[in-house]
Jmol script that loads the backbone (N, CA, C; Angstrom):
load data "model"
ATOM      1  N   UNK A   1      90.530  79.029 124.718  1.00  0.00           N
ATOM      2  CA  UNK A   1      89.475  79.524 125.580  1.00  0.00           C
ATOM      3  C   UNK A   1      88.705  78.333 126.125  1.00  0.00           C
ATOM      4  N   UNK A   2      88.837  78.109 127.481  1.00  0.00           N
ATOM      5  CA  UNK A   2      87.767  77.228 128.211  1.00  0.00           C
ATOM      6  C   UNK A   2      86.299  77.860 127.791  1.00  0.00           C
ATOM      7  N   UNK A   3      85.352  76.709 127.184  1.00  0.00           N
ATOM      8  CA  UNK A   3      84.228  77.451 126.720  1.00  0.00           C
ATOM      9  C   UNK A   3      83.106  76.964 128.006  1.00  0.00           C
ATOM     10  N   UNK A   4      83.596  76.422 128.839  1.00  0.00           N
ATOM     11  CA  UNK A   4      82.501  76.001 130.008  1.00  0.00           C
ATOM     12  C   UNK A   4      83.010  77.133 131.239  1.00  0.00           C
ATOM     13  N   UNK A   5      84.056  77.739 130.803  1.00  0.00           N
ATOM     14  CA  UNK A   5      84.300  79.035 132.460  1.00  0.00           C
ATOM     15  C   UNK A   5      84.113  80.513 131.661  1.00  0.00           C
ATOM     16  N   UNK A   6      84.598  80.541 130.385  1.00  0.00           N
ATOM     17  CA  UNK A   6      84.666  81.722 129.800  1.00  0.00           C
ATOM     18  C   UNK A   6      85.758  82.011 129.582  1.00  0.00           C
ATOM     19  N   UNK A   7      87.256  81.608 130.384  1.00  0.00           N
ATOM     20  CA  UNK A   7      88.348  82.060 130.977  1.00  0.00           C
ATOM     21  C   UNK A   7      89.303  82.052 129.219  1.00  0.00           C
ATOM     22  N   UNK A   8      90.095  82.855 129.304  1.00  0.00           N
ATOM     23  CA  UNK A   8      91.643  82.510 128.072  1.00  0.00           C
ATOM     24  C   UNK A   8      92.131  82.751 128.801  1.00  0.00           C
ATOM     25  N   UNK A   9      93.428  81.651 128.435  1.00  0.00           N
ATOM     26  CA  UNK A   9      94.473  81.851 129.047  1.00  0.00           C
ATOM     27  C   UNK A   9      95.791  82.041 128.116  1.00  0.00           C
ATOM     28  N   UNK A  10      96.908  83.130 127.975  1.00  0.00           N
ATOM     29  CA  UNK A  10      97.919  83.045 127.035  1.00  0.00           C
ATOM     30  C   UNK A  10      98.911  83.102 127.972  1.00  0.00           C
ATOM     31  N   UNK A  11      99.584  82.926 126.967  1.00  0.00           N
ATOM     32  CA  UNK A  11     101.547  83.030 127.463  1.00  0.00           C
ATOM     33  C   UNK A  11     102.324  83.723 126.846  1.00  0.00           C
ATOM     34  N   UNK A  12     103.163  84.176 127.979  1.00  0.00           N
ATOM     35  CA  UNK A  12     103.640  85.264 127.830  1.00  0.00           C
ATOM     36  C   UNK A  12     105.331  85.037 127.875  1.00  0.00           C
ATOM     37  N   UNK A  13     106.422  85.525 127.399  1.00  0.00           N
ATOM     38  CA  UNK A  13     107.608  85.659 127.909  1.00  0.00           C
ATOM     39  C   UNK A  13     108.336  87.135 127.322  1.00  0.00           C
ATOM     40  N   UNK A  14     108.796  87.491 129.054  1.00  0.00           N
ATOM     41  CA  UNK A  14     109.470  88.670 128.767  1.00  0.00           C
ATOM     42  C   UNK A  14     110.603  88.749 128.582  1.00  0.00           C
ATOM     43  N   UNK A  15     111.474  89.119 127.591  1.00  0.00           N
ATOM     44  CA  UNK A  15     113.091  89.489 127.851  1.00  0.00           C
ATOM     45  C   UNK A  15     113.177  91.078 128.363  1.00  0.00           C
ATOM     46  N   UNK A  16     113.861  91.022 129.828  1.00  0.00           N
ATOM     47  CA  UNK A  16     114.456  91.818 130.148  1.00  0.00           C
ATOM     48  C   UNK A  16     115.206  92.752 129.675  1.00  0.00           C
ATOM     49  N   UNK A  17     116.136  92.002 128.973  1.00  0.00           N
ATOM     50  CA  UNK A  17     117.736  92.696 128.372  1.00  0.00           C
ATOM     51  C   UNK A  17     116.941  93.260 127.113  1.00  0.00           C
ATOM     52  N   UNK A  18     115.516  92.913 126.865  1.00  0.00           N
ATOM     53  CA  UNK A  18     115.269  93.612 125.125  1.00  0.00           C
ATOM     54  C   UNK A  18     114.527  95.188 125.577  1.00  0.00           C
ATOM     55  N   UNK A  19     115.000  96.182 124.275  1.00  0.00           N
ATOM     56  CA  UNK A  19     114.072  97.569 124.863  1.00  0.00           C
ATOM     57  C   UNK A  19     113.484  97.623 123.813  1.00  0.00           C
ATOM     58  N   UNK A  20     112.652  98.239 123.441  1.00  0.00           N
ATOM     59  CA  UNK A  20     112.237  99.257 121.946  1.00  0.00           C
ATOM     60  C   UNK A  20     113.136  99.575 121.393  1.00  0.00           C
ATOM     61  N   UNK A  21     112.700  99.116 119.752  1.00  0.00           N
ATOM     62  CA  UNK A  21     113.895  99.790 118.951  1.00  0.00           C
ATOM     63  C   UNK A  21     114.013 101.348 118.767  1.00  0.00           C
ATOM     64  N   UNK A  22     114.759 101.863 119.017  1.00  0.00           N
ATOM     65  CA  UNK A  22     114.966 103.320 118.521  1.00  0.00           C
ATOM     66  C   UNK A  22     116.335 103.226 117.715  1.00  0.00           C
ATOM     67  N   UNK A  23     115.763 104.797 116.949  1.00  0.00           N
ATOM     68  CA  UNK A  23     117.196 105.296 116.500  1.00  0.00           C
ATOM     69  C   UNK A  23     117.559 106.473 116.417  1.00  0.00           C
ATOM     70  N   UNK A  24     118.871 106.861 115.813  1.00  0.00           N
ATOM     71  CA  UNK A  24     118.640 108.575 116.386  1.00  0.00           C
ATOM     72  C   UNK A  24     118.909 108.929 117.584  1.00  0.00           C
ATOM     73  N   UNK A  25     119.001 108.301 118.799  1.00  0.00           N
ATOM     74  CA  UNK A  25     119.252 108.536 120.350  1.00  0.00           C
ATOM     75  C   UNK A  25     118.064 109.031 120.620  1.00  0.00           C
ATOM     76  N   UNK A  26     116.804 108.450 119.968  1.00  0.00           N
ATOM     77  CA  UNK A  26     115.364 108.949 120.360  1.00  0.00           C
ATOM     78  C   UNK A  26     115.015 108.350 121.544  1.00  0.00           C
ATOM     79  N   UNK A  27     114.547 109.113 122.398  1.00  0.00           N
ATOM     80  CA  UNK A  27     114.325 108.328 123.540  1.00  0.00           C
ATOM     81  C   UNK A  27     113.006 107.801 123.580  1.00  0.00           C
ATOM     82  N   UNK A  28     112.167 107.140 122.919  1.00  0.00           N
ATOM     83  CA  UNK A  28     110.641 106.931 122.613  1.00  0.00           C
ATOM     84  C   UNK A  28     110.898 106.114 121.212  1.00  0.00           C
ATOM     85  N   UNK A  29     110.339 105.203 121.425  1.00  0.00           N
ATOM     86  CA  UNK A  29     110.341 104.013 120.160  1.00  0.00           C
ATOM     87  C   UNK A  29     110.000 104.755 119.312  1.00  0.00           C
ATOM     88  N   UNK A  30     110.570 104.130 117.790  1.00  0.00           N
ATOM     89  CA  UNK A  30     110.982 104.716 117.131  1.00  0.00           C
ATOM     90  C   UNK A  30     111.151 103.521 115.511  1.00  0.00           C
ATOM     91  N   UNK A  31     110.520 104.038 114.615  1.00  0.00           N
ATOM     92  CA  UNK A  31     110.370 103.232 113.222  1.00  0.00           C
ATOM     93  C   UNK A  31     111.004 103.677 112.277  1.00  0.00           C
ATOM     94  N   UNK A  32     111.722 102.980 111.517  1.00  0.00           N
ATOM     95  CA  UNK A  32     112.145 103.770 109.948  1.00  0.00           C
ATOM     96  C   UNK A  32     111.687 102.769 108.755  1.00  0.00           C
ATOM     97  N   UNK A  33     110.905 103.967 108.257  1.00  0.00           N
ATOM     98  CA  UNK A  33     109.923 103.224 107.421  1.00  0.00           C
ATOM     99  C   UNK A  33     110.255 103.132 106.050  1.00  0.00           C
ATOM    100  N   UNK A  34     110.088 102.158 104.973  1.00  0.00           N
ATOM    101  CA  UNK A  34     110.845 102.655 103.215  1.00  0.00           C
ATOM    102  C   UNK A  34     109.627 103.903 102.723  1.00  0.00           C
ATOM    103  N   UNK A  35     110.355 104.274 102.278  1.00  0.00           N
ATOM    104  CA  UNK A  35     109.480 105.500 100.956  1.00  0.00           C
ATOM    105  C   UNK A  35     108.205 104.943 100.685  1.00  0.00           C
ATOM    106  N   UNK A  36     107.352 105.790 101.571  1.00  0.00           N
ATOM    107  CA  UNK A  36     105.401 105.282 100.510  1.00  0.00           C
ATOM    108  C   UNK A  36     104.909 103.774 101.033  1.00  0.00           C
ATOM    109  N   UNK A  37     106.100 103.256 102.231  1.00  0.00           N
ATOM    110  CA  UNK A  37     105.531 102.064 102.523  1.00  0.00           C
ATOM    111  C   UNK A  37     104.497 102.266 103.674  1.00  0.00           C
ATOM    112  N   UNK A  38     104.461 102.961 103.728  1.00  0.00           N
ATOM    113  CA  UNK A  38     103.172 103.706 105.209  1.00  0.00           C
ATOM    114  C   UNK A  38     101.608 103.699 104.884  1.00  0.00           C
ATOM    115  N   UNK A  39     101.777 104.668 103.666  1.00  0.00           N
ATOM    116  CA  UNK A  39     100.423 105.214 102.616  1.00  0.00           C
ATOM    117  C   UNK A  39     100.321 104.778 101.355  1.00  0.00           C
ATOM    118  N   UNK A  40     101.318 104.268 100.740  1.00  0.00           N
ATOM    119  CA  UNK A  40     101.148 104.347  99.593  1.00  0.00           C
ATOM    120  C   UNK A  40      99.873 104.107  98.374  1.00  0.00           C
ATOM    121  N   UNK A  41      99.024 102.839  99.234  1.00  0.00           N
ATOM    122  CA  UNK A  41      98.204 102.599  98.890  1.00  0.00           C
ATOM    123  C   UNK A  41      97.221 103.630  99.042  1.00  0.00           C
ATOM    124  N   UNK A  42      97.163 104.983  99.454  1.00  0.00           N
ATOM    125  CA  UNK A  42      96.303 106.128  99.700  1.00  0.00           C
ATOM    126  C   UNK A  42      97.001 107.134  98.868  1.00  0.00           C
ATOM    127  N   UNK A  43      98.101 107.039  98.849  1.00  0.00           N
ATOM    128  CA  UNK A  43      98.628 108.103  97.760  1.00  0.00           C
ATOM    129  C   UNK A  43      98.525 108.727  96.273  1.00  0.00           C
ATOM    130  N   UNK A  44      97.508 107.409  95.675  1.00  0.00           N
ATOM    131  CA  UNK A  44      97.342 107.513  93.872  1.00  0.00           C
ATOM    132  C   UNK A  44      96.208 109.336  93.795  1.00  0.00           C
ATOM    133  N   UNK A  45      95.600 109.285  94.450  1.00  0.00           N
ATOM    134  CA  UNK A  45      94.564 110.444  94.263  1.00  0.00           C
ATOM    135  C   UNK A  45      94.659 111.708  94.604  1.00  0.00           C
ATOM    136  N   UNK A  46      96.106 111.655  96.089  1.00  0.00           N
ATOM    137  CA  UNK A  46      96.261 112.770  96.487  1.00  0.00           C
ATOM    138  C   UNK A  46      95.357 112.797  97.703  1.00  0.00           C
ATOM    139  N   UNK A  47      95.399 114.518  98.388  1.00  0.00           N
ATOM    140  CA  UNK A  47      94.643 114.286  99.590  1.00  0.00           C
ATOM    141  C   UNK A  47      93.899 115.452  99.626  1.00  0.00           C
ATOM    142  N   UNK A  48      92.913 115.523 100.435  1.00  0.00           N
ATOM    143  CA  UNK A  48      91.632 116.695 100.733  1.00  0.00           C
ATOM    144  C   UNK A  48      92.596 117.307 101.922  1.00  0.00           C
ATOM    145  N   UNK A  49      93.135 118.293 102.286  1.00  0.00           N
ATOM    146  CA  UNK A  49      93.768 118.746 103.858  1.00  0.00           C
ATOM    147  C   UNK A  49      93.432 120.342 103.787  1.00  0.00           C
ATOM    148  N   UNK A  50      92.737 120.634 105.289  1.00  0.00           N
ATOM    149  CA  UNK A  50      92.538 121.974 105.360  1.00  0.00           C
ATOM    150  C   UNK A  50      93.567 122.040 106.889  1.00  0.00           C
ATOM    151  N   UNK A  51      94.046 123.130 107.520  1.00  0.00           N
ATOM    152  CA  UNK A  51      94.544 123.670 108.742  1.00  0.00           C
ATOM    153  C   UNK A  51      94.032 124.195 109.499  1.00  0.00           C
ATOM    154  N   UNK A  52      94.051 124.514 110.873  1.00  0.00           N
ATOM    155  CA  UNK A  52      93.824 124.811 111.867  1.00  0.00           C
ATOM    156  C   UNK A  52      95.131 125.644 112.653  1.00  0.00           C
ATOM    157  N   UNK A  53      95.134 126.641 113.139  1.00  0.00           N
ATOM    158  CA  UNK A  53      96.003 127.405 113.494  1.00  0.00           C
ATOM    159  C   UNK A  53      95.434 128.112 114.662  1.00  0.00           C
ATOM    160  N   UNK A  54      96.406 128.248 115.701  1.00  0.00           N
ATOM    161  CA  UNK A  54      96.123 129.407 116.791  1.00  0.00           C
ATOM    162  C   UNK A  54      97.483 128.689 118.085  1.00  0.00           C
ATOM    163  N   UNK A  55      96.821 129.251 118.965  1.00  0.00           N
ATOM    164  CA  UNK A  55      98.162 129.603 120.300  1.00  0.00           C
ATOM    165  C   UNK A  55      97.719 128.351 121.289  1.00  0.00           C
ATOM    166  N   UNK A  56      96.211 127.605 120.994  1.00  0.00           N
ATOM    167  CA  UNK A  56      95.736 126.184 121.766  1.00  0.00           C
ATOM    168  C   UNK A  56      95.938 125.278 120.405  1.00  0.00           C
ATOM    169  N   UNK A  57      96.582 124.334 121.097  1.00  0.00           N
ATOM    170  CA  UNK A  57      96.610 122.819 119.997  1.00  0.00           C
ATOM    171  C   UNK A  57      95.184 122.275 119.906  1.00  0.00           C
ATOM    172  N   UNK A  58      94.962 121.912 121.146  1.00  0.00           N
ATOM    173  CA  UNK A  58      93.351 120.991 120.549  1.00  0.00           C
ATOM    174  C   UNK A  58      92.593 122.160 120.255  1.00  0.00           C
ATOM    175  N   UNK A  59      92.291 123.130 120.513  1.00  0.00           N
ATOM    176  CA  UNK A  59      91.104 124.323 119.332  1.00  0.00           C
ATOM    177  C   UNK A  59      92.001 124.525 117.925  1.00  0.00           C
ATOM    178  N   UNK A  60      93.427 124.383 117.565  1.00  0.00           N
ATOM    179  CA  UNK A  60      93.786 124.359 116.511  1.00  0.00           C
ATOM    180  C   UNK A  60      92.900 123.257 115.670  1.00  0.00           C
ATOM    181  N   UNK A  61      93.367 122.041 116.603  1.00  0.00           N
ATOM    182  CA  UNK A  61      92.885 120.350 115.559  1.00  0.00           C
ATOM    183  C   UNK A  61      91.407 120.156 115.789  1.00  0.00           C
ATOM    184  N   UNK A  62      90.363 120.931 116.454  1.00  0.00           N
ATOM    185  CA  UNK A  62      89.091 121.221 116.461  1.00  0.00           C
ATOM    186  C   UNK A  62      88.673 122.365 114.458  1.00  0.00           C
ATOM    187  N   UNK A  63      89.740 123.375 114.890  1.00  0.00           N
ATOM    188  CA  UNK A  63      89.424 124.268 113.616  1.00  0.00           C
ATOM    189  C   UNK A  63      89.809 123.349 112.671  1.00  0.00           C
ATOM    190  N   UNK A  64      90.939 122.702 112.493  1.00  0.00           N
ATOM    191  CA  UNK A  64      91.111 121.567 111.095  1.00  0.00           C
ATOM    192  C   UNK A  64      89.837 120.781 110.881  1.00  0.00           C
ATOM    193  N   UNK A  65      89.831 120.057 111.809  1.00  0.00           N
ATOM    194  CA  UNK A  65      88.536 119.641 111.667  1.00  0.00           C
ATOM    195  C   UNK A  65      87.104 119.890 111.293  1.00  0.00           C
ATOM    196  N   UNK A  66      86.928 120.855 111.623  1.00  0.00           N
ATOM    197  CA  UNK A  66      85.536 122.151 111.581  1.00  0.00           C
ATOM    198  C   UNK A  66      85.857 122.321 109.762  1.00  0.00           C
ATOM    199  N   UNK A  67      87.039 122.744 109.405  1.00  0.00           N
ATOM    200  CA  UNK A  67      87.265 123.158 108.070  1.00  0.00           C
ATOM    201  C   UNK A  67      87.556 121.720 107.606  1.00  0.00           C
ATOM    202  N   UNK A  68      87.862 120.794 107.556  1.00  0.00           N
ATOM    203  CA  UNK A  68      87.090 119.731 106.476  1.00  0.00           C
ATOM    204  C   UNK A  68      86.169 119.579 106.393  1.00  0.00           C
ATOM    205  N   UNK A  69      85.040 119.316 107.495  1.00  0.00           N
ATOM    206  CA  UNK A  69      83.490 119.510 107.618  1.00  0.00           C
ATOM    207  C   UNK A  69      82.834 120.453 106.470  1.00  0.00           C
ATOM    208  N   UNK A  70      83.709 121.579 106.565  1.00  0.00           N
ATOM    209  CA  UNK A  70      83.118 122.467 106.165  1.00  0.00           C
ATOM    210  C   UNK A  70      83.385 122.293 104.382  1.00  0.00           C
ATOM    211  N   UNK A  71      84.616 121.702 104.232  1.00  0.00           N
ATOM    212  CA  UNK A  71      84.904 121.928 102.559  1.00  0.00           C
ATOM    213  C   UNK A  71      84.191 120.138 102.287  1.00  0.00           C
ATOM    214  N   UNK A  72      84.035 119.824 102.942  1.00  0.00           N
ATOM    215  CA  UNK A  72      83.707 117.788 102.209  1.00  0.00           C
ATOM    216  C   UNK A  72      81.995 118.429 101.991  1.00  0.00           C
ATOM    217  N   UNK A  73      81.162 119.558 102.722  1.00  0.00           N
ATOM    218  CA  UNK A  73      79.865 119.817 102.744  1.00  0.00           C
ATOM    219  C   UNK A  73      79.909 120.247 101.156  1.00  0.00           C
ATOM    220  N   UNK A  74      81.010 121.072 100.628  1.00  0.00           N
ATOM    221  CA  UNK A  74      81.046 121.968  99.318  1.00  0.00           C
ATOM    222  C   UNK A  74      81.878 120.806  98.236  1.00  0.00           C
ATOM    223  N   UNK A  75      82.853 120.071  98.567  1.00  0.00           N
ATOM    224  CA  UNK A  75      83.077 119.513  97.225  1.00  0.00           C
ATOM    225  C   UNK A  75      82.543 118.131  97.316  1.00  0.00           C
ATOM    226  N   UNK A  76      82.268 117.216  98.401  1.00  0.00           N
ATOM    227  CA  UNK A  76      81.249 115.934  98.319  1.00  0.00           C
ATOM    228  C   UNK A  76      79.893 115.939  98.698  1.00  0.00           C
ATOM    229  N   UNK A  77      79.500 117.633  98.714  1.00  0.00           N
ATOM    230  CA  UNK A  77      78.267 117.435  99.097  1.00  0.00           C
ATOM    231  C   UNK A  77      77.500 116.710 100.346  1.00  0.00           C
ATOM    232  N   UNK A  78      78.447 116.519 101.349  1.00  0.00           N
ATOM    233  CA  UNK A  78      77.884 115.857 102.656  1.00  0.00           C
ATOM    234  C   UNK A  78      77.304 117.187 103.697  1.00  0.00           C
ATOM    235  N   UNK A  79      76.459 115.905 104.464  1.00  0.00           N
ATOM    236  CA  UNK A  79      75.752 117.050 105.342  1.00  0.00           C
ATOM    237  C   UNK A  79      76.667 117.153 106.272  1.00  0.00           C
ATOM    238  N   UNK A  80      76.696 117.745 107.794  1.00  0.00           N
ATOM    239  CA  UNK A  80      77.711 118.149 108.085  1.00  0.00           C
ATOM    240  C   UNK A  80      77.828 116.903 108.972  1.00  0.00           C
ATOM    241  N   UNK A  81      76.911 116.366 109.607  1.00  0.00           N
ATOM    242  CA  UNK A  81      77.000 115.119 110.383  1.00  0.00           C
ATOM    243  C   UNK A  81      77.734 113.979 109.772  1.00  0.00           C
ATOM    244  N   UNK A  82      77.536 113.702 108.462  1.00  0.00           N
ATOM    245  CA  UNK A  82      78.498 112.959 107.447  1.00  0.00           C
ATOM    246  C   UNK A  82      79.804 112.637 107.329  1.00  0.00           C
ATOM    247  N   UNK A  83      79.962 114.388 107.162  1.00  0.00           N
ATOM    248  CA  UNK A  83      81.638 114.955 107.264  1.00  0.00           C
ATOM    249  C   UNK A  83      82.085 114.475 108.440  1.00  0.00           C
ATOM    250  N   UNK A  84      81.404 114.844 109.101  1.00  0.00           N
ATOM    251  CA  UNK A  84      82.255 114.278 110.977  1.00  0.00           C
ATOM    252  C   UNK A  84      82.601 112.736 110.991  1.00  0.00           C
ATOM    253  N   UNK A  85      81.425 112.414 110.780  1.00  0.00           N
ATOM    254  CA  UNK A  85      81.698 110.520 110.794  1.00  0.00           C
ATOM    255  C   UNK A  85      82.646 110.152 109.991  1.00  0.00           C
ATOM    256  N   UNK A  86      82.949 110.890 108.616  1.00  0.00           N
ATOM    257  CA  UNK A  86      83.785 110.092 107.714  1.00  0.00           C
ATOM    258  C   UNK A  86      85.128 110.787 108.298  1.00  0.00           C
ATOM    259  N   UNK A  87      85.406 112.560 108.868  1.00  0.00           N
ATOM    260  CA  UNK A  87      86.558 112.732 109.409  1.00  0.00           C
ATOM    261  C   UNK A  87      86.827 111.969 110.818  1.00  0.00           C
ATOM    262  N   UNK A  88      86.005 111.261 111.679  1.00  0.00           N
ATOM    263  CA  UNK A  88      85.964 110.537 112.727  1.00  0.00           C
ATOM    264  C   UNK A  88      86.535 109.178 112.511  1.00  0.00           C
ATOM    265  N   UNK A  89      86.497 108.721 111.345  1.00  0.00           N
ATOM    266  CA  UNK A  89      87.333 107.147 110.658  1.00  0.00           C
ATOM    267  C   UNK A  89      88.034 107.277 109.876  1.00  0.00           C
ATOM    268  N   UNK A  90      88.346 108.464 109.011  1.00  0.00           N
ATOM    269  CA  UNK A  90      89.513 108.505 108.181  1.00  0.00           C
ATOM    270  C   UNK A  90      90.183 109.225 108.019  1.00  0.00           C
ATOM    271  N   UNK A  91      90.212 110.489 108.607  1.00  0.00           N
ATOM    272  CA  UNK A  91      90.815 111.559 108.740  1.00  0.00           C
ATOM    273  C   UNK A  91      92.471 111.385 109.500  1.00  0.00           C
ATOM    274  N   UNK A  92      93.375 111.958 109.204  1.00  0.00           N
ATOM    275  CA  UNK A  92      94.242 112.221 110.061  1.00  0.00           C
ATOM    276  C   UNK A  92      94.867 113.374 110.411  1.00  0.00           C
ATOM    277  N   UNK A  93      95.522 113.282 111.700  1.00  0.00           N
ATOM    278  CA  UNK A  93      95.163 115.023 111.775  1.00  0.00           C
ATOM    279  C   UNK A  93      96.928 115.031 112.647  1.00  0.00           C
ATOM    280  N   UNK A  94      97.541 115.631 111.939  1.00  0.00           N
ATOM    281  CA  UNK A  94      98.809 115.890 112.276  1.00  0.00           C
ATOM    282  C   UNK A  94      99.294 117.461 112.541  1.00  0.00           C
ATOM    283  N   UNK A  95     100.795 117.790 113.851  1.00  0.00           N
ATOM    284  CA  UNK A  95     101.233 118.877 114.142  1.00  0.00           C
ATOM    285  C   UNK A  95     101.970 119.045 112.940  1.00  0.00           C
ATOM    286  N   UNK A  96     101.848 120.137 111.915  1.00  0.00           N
ATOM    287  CA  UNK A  96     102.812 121.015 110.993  1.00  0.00           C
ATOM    288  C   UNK A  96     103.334 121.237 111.727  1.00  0.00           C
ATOM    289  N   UNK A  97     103.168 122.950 112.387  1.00  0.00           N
ATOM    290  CA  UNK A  97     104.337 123.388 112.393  1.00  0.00           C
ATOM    291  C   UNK A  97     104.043 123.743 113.804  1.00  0.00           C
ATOM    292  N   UNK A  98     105.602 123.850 114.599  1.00  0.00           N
ATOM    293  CA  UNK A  98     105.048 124.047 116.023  1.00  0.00           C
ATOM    294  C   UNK A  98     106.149 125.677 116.200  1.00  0.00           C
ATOM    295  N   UNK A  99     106.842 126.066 115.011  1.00  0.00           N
ATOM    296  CA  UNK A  99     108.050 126.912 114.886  1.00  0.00           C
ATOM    297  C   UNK A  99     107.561 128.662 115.325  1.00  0.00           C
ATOM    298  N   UNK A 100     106.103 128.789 115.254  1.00  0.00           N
ATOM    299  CA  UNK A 100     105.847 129.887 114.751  1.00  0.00           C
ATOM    300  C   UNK A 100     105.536 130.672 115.959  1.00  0.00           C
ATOM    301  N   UNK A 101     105.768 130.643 117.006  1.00  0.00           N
ATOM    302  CA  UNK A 101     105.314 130.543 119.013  1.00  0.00           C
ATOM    303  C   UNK A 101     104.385 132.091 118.854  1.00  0.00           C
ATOM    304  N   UNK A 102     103.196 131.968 119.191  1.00  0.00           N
ATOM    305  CA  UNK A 102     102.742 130.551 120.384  1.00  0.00           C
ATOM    306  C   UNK A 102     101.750 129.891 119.351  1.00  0.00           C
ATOM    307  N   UNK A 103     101.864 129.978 117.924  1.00  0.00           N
ATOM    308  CA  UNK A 103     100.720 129.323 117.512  1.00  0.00           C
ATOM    309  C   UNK A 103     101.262 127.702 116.817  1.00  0.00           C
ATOM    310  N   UNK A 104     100.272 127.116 117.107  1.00  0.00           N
ATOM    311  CA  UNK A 104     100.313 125.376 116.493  1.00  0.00           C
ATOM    312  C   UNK A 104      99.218 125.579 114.900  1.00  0.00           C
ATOM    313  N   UNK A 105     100.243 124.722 114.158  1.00  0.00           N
ATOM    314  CA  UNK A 105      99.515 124.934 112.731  1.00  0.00           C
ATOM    315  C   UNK A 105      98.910 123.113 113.199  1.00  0.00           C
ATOM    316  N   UNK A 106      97.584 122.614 112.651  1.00  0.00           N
ATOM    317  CA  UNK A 106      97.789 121.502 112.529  1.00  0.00           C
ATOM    318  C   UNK A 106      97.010 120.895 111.402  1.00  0.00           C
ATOM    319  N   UNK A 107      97.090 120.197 110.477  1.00  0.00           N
ATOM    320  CA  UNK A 107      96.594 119.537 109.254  1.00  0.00           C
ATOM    321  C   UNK A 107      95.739 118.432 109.806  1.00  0.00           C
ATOM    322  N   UNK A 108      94.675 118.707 108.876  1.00  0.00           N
ATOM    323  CA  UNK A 108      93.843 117.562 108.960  1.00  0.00           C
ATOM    324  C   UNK A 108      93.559 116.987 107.093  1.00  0.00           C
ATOM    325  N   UNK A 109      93.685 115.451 107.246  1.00  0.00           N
ATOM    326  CA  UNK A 109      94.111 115.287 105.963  1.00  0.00           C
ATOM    327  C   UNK A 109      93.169 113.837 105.688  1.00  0.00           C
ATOM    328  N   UNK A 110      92.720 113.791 104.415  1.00  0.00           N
ATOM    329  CA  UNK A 110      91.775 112.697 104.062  1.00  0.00           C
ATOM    330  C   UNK A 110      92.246 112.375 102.517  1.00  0.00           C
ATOM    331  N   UNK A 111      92.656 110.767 102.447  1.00  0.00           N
ATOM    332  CA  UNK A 111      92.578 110.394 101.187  1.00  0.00           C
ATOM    333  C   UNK A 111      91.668 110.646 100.561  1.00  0.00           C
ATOM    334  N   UNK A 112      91.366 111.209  98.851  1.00  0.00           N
ATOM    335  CA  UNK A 112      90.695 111.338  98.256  1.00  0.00           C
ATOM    336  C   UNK A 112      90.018 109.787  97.445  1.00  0.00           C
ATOM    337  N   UNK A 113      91.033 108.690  97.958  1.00  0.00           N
ATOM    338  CA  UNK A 113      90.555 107.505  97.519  1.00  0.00           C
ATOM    339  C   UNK A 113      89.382 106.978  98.011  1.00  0.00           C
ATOM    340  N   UNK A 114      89.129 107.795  99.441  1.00  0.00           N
ATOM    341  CA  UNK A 114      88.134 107.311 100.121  1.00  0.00           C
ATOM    342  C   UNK A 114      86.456 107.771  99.068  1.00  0.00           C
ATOM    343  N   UNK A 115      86.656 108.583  98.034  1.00  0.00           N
ATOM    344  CA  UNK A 115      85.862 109.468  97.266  1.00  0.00           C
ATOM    345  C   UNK A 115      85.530 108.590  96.106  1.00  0.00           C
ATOM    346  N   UNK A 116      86.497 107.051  95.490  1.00  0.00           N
ATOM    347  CA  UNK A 116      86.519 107.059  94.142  1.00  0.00           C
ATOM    348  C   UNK A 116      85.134 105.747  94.565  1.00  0.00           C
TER     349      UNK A 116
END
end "model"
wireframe off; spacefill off
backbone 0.3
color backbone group
């Protein structure tokens, strides 16, 4: 960084001939990860996860959400503004099941390590 303009400058080189790895004939990059090498370090305690269900995805992952709020108020005792902030940084909120038409199940899920 020039500290008299403000400016950075980096470098860059592209290979053409390289794509994203995929596998599977996935057309969208694509990871294969070992067993527990993702979370593992979140895995010793287990997890807090409530669902959200209906025929809209984001009011599904709104209701997941709403229902951790609602259970972190009853088993950690947070106020509800709490719950939000801590589901706002640690929460993750994934599609279950999309099988069941027209409704989207979706999990919202919090290490309990975040608790010890």
């Amino acid at each position: 960084m020039d500290t008299a303009t403000g400016r950075t400058t980096a470098d860059h080189t592209i290979h053409a001939h390289q794509r994203h790895m995929t596998w599977d004939n996935s057309r969208e990059p694509a990871i294969r990860a070992a067993p527990g090498s993702v979370s593992r370090h979140l895995d010793a305690k287990g997890y807090e996860v409530t669902t959200g269900i209906g025929p809209d995805l984001m009011e599904a992952a709104r209701n997941a959400v709403r229902g951790m709020i609602d259970c972190l108020g009853v088993a950690q005792k947070m106020t509800p503004e709490d719950a939000y902030m801590l589901c706002s940084v640690c929460a993750d909120m994934r599609i279950s099941e999309v099988v069941d038409q027209p409704n989207w199940v979706v999990s919202c899920t919090i290490p309990r390590l975040v608790f010890a």
